[in-house]
N, C-alpha and C positions, 0 to 999 in steps of 0.2 A: 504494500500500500504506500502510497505518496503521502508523505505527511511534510515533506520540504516545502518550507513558503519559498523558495527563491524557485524551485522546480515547478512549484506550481504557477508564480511568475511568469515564468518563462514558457510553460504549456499552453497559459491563457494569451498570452500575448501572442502567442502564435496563430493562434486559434483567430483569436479577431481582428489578425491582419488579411488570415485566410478570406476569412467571412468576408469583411471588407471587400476583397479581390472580387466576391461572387457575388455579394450585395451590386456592387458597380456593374458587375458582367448583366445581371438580372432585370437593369433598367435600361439595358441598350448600349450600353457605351462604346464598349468594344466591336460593335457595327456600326456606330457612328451611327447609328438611330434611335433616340428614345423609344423605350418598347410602352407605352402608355397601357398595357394590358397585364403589367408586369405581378400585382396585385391580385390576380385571378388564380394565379398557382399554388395548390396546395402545398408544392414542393418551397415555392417562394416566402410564402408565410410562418411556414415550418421553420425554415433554414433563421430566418427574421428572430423570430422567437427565441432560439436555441443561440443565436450572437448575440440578444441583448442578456438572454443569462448570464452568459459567459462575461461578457462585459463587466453586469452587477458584480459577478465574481473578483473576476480582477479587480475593481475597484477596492472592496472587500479585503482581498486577501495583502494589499498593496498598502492599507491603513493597519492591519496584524501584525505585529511584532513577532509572535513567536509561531513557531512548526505549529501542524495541526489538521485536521483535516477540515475540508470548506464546510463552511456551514450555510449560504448563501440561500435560502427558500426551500429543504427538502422537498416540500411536495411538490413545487414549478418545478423542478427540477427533473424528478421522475416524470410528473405529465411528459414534459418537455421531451423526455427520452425517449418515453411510447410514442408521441407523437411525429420527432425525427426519425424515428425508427422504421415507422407507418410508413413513411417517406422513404427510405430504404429498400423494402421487402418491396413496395409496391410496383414502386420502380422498374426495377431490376426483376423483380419477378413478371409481371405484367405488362406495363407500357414500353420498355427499350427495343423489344423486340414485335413490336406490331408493325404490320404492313404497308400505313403510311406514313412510319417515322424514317428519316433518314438515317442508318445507322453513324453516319458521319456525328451526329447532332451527340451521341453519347459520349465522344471522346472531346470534344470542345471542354475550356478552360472552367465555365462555369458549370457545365451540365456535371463533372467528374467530382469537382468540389461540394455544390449542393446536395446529389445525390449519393456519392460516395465518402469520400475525404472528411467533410463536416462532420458526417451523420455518427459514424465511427470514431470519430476523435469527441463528439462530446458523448458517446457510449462511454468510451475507457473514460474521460474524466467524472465519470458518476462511479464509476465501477473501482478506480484507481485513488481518488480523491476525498470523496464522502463516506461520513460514515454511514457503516449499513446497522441491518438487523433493527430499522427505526420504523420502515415504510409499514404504511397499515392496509389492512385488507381491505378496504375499501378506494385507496387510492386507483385503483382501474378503471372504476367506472367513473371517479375524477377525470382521471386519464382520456374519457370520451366524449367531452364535453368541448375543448376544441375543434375537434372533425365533425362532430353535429354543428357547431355553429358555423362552420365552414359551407358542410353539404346546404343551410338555411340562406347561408351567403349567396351560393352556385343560385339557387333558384328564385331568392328577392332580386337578383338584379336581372338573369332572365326574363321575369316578371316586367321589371320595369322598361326590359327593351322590347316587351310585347312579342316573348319567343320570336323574336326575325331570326330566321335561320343566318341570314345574311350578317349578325352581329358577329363579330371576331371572338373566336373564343365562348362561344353562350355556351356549351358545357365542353370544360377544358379537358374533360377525359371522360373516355368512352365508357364506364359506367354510370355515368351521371345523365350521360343522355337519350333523354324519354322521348325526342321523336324517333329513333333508331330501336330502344331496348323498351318503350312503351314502359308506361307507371308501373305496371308489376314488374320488369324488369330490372327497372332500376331502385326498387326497394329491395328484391331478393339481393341481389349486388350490396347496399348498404347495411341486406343486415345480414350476409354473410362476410363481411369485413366488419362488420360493429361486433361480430360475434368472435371471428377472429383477433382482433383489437383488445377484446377483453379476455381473451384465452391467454392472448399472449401476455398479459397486463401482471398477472397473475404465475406464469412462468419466471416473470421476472421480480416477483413479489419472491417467491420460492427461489429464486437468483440470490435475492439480499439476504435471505437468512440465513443460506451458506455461506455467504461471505465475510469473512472476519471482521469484529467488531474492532473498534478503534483500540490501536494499542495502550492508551490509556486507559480501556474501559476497568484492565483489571489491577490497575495502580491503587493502591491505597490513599485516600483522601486526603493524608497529611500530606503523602509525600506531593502529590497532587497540587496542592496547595502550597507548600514548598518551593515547588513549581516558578508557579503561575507569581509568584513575591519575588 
């Protein structure tokens, strides 16, 4: 386990220069186009969230004096994790290889970062960094309350471009969309990934309890406090 604040320094800050790199890729830059649609992507949002933690973190860890493992918001944190993670699996299981993606598009600067590089490096830093054996069993279906309000997003703004097919992006990935997979379709899709989401929420609950608790857990309280004076 990482309990180095200058390590941990130095992880974060990496972290959210990356981020940074794929924040900028995300809004067009690197084609020299504002992508004005940039806000519609589950993967965009996700990636968004998981750099301003890391951020809080650094921040956090840069005003700490001593070693320690982060303590920055447990439970954003794990959300956080299920929900880059969602971003992940989906990915790479699902969307990289459909028919009308160009597989060029997967190995570009941004697409390898948000979907790969990020997702992964704030895995190990929850896994390497935090302490476990804290998360509660009900943090999963915490954990699903980003991606509903996401999928409510996909379809208030739909909504309000009056389904034109013709709008750019009205549902950004082929399970969300109901002129193609029709309403029952696109609910079985949501709730076999809500179902999966929370399967795996839980996986990773049973993750933390095997993973060693903070080395200090089993210090004695003076010396503890000995410590920390």
């Amino acid at each position: 386990m990482i309990r180095s604040r200058t390590a941990q320094l130095i992880f974060q800050t990496f972290y959210v220069a990356l981020g940074a790199v794929g924040v900028l890729g995300s809004i067009g830059l690197y084609d020299a186009e504002f992508d004005a649609d940039f806000f519609v992507y589950f993967t965009n949002l996700s990636n968004y969230l998981c750099i301003t933690v890391v951020l809080c973190e650094l921040v956090r860890t840069a005003r700490r004096r001593d070693d320690g493992p982060v303590d920055f918001a447990p439970q954003l944190k794990f959300v956080s994790v299920i929900a880059i993670l969602l971003t992940f699996f989906v990915f790479n299981l699902l969307l990289a290889g459909q028919p009308d993606r160009d597989p060029a598009q997967n190995f570009q600067v941004t697409s390898l970062l948000f979907h790969v590089a990020l997702p992964l490096m704030f895995t190990f830093d929850w896994l390497l960094c935090y302490e476990h054996r804290r998360v509660r069993w009900t943090w999963p279906f915490a954990a699903t309350i980003f991606p509903l309000c996401y999928v409510g997003f996909v379809y208030i703004r739909a909504w309000l471009c009056h389904f034109d097919p013709d709008t750019p992006l009205l549902y950004p990935y082929f399970f969300l969309d109901a002129a193609q997979l029709g309403v029952g379709g696109v609910l079985r899709w949501i709730g076999v990934l809500l179902i999966a989401f929370i399967a795996f929420g839980y996986l990773m609950v049973g993750l933390d309890r095997v993973l060693p608790a903070d080395d200090r857990a089993g210090t004695p309280a003076r010396e503890v406090a000995t410590e920390l004076d």
